[in-house]
SEKEKE-866479 format. One record per residue: x, z, y of N, C-alpha, C in turn. Coordinates in Angstrom, 1 decimal. Example, Ala and Ser with C-alpha at 12.3 -4.5 7.8 and 13.67 -1.06 7.14 Angstrom:
<sites>
n_c1->13.2, n_c3->7.8, n_c2->-5.7, ca_c1->12.3, ca_c3->7.8, ca_c2->-4.5, c_c1->13.2, c_c3->7.8, c_c2->-3.3 .
n_c1->12.8, n_c3->7.1, n_c2->-2.2, ca_c1->13.7, ca_c3->7.1, ca_c2->-1.1, c_c1->12.9, c_c3->7.9, c_c2->0.0 .
</sites>
This chain:
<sites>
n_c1->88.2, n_c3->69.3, n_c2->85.0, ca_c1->89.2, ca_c3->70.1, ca_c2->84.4, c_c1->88.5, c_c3->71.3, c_c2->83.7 .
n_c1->89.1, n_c3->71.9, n_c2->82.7, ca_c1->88.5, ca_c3->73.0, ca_c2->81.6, c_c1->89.1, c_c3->73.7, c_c2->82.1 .
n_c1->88.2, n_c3->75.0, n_c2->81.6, ca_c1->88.9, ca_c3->76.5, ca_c2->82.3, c_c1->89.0, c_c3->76.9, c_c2->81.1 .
n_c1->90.9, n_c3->77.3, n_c2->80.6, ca_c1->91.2, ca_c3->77.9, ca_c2->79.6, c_c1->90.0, c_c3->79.3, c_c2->79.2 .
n_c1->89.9, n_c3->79.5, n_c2->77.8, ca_c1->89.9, ca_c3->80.5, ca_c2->77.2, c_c1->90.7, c_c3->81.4, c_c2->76.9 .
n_c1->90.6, n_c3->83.1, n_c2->77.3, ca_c1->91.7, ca_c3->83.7, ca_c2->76.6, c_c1->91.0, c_c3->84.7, c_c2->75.6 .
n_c1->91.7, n_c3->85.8, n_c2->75.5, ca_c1->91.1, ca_c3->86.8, ca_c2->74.6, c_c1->90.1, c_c3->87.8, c_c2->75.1 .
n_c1->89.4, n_c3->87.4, n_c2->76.6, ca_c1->88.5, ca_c3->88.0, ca_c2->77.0, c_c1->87.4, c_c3->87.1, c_c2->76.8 .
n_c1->87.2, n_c3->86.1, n_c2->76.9, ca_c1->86.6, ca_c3->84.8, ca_c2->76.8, c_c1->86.0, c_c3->85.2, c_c2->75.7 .
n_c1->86.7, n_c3->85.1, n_c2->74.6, ca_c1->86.6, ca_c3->85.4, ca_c2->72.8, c_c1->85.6, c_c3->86.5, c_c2->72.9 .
n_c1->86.4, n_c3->87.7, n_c2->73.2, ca_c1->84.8, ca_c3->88.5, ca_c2->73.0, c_c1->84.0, c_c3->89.3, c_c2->74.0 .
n_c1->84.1, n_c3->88.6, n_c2->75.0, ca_c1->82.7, ca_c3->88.6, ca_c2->75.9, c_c1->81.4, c_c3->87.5, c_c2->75.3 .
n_c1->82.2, n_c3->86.3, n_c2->74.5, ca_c1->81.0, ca_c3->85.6, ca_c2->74.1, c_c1->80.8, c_c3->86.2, c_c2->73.0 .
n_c1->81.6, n_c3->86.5, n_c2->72.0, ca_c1->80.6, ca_c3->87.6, ca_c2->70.8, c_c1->80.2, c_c3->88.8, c_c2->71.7 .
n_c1->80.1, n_c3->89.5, n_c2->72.1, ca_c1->79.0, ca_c3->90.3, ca_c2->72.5, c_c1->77.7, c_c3->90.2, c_c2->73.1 .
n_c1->77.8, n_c3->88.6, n_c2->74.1, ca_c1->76.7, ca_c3->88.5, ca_c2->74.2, c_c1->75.8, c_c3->87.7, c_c2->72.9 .
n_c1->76.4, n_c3->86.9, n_c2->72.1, ca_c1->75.9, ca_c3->86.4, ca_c2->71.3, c_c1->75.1, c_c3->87.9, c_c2->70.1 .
n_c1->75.9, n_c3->88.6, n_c2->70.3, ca_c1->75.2, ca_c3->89.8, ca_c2->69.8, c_c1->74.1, c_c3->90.7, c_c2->70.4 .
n_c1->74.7, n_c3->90.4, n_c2->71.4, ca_c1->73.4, ca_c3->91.4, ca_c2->72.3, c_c1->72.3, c_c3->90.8, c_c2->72.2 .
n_c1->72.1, n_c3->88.9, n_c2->72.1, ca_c1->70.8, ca_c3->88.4, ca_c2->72.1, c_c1->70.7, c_c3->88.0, c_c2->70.5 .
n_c1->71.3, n_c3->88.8, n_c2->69.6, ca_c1->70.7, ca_c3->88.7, ca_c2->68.2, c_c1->71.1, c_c3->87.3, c_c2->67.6 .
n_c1->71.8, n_c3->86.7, n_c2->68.3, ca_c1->71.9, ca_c3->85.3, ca_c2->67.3, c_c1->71.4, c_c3->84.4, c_c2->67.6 .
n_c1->70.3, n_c3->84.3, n_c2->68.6, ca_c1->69.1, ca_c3->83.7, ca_c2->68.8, c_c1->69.4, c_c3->83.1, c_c2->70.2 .
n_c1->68.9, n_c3->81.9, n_c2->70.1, ca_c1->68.8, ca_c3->81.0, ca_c2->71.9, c_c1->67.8, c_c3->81.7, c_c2->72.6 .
n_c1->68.4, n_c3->82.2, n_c2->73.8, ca_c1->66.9, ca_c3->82.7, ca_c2->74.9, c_c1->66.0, c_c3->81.7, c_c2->75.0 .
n_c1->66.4, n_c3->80.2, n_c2->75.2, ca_c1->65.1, ca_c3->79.5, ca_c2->75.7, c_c1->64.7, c_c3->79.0, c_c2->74.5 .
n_c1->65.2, n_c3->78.0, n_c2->73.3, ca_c1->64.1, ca_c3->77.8, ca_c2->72.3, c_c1->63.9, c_c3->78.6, c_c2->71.2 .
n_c1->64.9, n_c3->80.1, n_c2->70.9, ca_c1->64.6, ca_c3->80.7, ca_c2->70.1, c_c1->65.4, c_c3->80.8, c_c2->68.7 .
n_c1->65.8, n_c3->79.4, n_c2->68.8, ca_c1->66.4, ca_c3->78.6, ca_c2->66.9, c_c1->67.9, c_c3->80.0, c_c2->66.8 .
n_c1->68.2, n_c3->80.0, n_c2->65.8, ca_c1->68.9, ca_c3->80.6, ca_c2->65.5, c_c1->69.7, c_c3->79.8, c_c2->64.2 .
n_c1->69.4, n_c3->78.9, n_c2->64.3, ca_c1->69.7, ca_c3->78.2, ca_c2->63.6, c_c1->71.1, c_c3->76.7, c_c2->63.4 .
n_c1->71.2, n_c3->77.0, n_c2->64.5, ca_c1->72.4, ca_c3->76.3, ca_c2->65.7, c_c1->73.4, c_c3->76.9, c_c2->66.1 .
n_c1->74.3, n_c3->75.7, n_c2->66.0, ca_c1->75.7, ca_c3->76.3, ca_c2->66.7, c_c1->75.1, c_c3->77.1, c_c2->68.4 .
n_c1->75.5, n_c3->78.4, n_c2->68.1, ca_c1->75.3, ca_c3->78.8, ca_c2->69.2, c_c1->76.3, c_c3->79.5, c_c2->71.0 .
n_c1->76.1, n_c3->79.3, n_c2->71.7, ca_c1->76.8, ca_c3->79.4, ca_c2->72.6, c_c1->76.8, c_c3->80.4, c_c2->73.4 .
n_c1->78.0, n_c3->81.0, n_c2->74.4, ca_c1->77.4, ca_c3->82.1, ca_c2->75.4, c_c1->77.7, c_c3->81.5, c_c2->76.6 .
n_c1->76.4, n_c3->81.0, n_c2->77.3, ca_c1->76.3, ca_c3->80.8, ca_c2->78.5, c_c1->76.2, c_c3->81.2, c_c2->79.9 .
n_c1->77.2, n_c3->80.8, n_c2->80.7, ca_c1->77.0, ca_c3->81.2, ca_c2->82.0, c_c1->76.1, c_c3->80.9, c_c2->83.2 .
n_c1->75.1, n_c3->81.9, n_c2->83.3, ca_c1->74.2, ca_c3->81.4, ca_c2->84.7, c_c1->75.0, c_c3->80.7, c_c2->85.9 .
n_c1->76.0, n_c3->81.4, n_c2->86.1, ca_c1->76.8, ca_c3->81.2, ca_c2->87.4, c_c1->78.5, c_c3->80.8, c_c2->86.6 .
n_c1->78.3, n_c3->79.6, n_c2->86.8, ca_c1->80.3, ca_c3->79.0, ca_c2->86.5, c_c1->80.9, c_c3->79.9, c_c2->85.8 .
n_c1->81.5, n_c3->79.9, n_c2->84.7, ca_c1->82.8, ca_c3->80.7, ca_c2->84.6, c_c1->83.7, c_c3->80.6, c_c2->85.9 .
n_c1->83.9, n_c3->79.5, n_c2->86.1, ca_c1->85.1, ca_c3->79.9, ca_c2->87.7, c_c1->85.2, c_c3->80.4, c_c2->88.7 .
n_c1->83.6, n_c3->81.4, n_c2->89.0, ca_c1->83.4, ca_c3->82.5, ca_c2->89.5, c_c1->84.1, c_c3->84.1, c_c2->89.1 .
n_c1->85.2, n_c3->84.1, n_c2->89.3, ca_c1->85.8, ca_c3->85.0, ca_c2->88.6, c_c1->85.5, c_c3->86.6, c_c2->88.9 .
n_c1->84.7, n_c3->87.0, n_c2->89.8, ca_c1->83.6, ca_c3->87.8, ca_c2->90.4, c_c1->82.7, c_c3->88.1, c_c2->88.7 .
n_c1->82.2, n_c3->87.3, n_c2->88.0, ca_c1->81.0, ca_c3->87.0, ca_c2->87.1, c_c1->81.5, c_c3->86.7, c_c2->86.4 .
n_c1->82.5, n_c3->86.1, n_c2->86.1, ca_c1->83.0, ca_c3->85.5, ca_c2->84.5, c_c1->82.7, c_c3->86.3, c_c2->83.4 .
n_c1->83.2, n_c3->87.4, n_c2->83.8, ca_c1->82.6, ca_c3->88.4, ca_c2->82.0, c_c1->81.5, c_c3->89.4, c_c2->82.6 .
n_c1->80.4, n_c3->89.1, n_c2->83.7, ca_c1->79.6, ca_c3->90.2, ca_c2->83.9, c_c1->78.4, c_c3->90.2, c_c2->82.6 .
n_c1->78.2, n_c3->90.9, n_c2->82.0, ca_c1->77.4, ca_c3->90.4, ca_c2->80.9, c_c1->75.5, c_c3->90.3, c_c2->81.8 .
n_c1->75.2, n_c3->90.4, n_c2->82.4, ca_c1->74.3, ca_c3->90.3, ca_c2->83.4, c_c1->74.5, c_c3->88.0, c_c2->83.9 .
n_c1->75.2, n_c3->88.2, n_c2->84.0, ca_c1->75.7, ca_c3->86.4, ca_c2->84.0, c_c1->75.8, c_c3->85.3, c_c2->82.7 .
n_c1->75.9, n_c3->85.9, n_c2->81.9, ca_c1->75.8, ca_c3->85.5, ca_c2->80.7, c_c1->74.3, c_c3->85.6, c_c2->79.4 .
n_c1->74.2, n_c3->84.7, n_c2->78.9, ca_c1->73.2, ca_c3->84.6, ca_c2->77.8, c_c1->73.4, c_c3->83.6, c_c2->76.6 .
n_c1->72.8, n_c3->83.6, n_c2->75.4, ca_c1->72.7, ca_c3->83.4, ca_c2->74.3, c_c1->71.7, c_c3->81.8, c_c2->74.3 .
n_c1->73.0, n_c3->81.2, n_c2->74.1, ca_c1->71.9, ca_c3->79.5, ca_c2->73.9, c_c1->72.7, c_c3->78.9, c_c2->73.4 .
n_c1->71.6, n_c3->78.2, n_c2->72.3, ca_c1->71.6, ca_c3->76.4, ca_c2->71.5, c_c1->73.0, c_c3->76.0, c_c2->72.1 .
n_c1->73.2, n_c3->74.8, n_c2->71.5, ca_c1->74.1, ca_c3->73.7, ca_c2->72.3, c_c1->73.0, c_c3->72.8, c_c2->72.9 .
n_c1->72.0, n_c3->72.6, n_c2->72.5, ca_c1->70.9, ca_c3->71.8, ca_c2->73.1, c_c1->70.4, c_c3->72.5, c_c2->74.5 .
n_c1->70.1, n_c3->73.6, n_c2->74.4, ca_c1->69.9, ca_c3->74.5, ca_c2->75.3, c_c1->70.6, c_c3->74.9, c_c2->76.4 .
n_c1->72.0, n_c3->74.7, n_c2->76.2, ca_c1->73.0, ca_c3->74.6, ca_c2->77.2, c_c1->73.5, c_c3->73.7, c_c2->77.5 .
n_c1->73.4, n_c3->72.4, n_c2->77.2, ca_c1->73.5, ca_c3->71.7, ca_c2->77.7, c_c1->72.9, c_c3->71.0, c_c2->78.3 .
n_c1->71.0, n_c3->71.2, n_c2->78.7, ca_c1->70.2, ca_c3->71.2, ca_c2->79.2, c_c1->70.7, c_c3->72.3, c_c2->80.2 .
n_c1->70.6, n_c3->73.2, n_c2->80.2, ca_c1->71.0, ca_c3->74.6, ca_c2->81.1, c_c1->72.1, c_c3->74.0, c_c2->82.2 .
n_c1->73.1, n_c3->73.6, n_c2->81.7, ca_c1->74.0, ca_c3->72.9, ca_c2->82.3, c_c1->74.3, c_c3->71.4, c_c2->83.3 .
n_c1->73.3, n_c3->70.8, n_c2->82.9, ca_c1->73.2, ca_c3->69.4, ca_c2->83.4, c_c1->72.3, c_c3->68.7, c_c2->83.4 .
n_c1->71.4, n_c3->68.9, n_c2->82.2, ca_c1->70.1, ca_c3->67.7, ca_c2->81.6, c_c1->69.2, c_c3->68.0, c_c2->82.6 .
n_c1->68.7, n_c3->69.4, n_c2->82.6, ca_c1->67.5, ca_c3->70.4, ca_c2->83.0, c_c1->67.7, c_c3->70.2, c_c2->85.1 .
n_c1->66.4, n_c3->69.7, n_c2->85.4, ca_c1->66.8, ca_c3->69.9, ca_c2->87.0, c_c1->67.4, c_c3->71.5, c_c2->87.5 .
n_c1->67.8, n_c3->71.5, n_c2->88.5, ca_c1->68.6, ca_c3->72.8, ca_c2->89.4, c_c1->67.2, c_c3->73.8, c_c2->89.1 .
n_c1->66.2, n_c3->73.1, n_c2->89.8, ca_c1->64.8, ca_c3->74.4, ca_c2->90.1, c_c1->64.9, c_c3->75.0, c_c2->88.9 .
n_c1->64.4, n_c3->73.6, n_c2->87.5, ca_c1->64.0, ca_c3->74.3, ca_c2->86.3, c_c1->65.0, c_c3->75.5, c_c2->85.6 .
n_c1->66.0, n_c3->75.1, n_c2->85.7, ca_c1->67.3, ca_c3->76.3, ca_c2->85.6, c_c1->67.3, c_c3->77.1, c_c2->86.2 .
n_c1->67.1, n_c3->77.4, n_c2->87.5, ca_c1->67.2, ca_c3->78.9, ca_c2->88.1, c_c1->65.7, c_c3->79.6, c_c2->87.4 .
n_c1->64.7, n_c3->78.5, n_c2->87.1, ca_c1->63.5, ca_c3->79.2, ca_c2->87.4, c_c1->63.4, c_c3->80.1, c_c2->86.0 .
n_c1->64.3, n_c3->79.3, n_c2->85.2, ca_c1->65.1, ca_c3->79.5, ca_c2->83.6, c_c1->65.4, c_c3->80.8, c_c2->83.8 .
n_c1->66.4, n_c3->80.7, n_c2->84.4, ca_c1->67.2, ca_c3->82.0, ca_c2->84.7, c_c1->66.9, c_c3->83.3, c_c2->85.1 .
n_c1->66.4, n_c3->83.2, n_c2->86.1, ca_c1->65.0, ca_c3->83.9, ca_c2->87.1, c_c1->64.3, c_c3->84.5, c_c2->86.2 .
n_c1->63.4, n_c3->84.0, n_c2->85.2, ca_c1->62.5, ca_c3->84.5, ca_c2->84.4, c_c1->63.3, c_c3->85.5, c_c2->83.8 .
n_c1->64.7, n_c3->85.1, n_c2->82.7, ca_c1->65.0, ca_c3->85.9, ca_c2->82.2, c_c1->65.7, c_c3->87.5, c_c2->82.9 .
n_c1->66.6, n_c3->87.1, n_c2->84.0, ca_c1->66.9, ca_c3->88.5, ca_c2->84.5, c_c1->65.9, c_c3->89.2, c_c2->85.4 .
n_c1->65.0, n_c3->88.6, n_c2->86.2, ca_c1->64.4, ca_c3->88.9, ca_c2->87.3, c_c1->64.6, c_c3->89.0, c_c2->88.6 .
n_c1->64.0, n_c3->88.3, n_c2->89.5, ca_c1->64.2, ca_c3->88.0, ca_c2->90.9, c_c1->65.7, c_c3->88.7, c_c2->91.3 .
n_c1->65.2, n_c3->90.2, n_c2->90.8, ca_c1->66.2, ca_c3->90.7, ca_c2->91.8, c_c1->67.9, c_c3->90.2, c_c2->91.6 .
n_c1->67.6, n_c3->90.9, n_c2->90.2, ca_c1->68.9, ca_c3->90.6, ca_c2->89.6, c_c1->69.7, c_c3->89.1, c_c2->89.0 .
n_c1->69.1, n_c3->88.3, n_c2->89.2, ca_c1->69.3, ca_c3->87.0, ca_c2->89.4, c_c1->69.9, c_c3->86.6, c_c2->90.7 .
n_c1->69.3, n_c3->87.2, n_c2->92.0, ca_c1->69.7, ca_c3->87.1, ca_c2->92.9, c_c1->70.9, c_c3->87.8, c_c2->93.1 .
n_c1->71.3, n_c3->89.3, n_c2->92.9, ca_c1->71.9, ca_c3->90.0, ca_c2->92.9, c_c1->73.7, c_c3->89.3, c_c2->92.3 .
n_c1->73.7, n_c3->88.2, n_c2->91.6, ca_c1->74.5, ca_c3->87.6, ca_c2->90.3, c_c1->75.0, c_c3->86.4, c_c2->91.0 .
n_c1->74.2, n_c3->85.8, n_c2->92.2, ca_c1->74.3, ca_c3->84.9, ca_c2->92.5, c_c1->74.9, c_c3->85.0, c_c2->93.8 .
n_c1->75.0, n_c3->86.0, n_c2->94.3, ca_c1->75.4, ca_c3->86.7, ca_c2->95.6, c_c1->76.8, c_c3->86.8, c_c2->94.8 .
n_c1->77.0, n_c3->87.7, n_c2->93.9, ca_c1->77.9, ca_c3->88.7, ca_c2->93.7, c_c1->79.3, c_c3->87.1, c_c2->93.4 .
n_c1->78.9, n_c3->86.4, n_c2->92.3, ca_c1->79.2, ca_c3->85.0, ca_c2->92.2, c_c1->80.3, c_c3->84.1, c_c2->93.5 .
n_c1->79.2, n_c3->84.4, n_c2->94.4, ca_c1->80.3, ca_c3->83.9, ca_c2->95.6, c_c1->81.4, c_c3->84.9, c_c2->96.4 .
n_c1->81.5, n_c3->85.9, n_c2->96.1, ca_c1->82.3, ca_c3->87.2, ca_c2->96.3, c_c1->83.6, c_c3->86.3, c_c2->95.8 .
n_c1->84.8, n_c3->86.6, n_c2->96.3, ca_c1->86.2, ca_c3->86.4, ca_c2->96.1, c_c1->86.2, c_c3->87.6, c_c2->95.2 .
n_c1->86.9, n_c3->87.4, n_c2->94.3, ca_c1->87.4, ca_c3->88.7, ca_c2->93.3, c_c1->88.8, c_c3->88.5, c_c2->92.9 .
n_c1->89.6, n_c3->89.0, n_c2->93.1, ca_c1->91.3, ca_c3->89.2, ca_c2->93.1, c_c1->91.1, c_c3->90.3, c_c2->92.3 .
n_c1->91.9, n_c3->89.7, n_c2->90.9, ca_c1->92.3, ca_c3->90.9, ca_c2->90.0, c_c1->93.3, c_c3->91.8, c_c2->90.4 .
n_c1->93.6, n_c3->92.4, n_c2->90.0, ca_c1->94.6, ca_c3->93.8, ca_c2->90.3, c_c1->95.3, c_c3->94.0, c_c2->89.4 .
n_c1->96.5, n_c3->94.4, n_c2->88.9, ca_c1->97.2, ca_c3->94.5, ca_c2->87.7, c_c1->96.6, c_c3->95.2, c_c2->87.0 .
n_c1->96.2, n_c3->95.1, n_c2->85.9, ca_c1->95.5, ca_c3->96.7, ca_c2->85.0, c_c1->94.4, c_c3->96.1, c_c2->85.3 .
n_c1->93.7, n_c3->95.8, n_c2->85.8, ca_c1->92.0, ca_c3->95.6, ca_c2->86.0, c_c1->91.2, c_c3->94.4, c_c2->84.6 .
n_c1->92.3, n_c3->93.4, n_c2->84.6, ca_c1->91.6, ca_c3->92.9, ca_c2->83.5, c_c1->92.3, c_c3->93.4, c_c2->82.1 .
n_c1->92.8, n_c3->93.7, n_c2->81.7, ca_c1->93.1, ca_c3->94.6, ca_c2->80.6, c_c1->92.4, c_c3->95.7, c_c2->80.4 .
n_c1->91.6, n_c3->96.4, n_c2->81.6, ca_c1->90.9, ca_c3->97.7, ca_c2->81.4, c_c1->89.3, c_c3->97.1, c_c2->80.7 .
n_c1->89.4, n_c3->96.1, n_c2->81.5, ca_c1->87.7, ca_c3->95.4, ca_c2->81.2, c_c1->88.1, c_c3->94.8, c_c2->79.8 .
n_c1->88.7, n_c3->94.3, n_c2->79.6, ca_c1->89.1, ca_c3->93.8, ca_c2->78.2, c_c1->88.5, c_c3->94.8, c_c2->77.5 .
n_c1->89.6, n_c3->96.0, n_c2->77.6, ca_c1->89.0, ca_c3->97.3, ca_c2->76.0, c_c1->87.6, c_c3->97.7, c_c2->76.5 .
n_c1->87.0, n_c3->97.4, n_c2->77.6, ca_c1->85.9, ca_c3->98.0, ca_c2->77.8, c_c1->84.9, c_c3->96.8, c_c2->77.0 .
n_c1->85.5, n_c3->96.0, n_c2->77.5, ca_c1->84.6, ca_c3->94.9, ca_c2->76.9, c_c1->84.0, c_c3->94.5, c_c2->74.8 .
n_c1->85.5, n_c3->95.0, n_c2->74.7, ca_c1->85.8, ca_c3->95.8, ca_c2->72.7, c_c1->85.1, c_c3->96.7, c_c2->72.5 .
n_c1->85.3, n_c3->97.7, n_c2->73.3, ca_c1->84.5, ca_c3->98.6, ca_c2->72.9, c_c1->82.9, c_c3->98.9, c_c2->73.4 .
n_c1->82.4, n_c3->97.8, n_c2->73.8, ca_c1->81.0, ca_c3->97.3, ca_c2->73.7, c_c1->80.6, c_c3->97.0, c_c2->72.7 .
n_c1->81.1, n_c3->95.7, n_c2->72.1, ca_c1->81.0, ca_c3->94.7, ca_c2->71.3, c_c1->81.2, c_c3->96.1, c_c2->70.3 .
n_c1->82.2, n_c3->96.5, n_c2->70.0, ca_c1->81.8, ca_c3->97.3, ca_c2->68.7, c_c1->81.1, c_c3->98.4, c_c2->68.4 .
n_c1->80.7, n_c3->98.6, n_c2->69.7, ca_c1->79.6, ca_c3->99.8, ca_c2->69.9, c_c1->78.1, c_c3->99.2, c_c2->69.4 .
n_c1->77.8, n_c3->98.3, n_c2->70.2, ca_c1->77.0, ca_c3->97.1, ca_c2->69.7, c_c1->76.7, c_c3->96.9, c_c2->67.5 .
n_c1->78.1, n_c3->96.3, n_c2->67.3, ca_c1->78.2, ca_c3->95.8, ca_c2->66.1, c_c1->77.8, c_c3->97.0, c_c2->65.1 .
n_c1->78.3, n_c3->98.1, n_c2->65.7, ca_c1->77.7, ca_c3->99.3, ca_c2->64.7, c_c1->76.3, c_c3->100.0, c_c2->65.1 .
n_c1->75.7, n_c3->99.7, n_c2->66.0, ca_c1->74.2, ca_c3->99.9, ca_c2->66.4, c_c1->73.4, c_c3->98.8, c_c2->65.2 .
n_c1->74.2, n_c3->97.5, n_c2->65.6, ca_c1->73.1, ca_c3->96.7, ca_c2->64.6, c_c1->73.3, c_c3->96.9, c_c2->62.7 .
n_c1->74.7, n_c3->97.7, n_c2->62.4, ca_c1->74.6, ca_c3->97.6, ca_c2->60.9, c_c1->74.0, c_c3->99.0, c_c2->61.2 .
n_c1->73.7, n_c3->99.4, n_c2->62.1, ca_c1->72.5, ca_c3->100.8, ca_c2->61.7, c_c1->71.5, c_c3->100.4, c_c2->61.9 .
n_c1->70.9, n_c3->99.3, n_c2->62.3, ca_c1->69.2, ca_c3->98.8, ca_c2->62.4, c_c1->69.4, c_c3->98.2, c_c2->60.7 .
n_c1->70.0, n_c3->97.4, n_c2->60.0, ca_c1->70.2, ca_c3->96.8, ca_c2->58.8, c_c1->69.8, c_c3->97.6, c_c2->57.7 .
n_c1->71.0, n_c3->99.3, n_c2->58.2, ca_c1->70.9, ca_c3->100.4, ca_c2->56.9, c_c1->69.3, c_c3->101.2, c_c2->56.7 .
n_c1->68.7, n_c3->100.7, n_c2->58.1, ca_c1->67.3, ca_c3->101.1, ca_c2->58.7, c_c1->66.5, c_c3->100.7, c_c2->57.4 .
n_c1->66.5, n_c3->99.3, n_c2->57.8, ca_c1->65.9, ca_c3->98.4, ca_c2->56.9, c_c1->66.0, c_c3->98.3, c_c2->55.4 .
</sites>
């Protein structure tokens, strides 16, 4: 079964897709449909939009990430990129029960917007840089 997308889905993956520049963390290509991947399930509802849980990958690369790639090589994937701690820290936090609250996901929502466009105008000021 698929876990719907809503409008937090939408841009928690543009922000991370922005935060990692466009670019797949493991091969790099930027050149590819690109995806925002979850270390830990989306149906960890704990982690679903932690941006700490999430990263910038290929379709090739996530779906290696996802299935192709043995369990070790993936954590060891993962591991590298956040670091022991905080990989562990994600993976703990992951199995936590998280019951939203009325207002709680709507708060993270505009928090989540107003990343993403905090973000989007940091990078057309690295551009005006250039």
């Amino acid at each position: 079964m698929r876990i719907k997308r809503d409008k937090m889905d939408i841009v928690f993956s543009k922000l991370i897709r922005l935060r990692d520049r466009h670019r797949c963390r493991r091969c790099g290509r930027a050149d590819r449909k690109l995806d925002c991947a979850h270390i830990e399930s989306r149906r960890h509802s704990a982690t679903r939009w932690d941006p700490d849980n999430a990263l910038c990958l290929c379709f090739a690369c996530h779906r290696w990430f996802d299935g192709e790639g043995s369990r070790r090589d993936t954590d060891q994937f993962a591991e590298g990129i956040l670091g022991e701690q905080l990989y562990a820290d994600i993976r703990q936090k992951a199995r936590a029960v998280k019951k939203w609250k009325k207002g709680e996901k709507e708060a993270l929502y505009q928090d989540l917007k107003a990343q993403l466009r905090a973000l989007e105008e940091e990078r057309r000021e690295d551009v005006d840089i250039v």
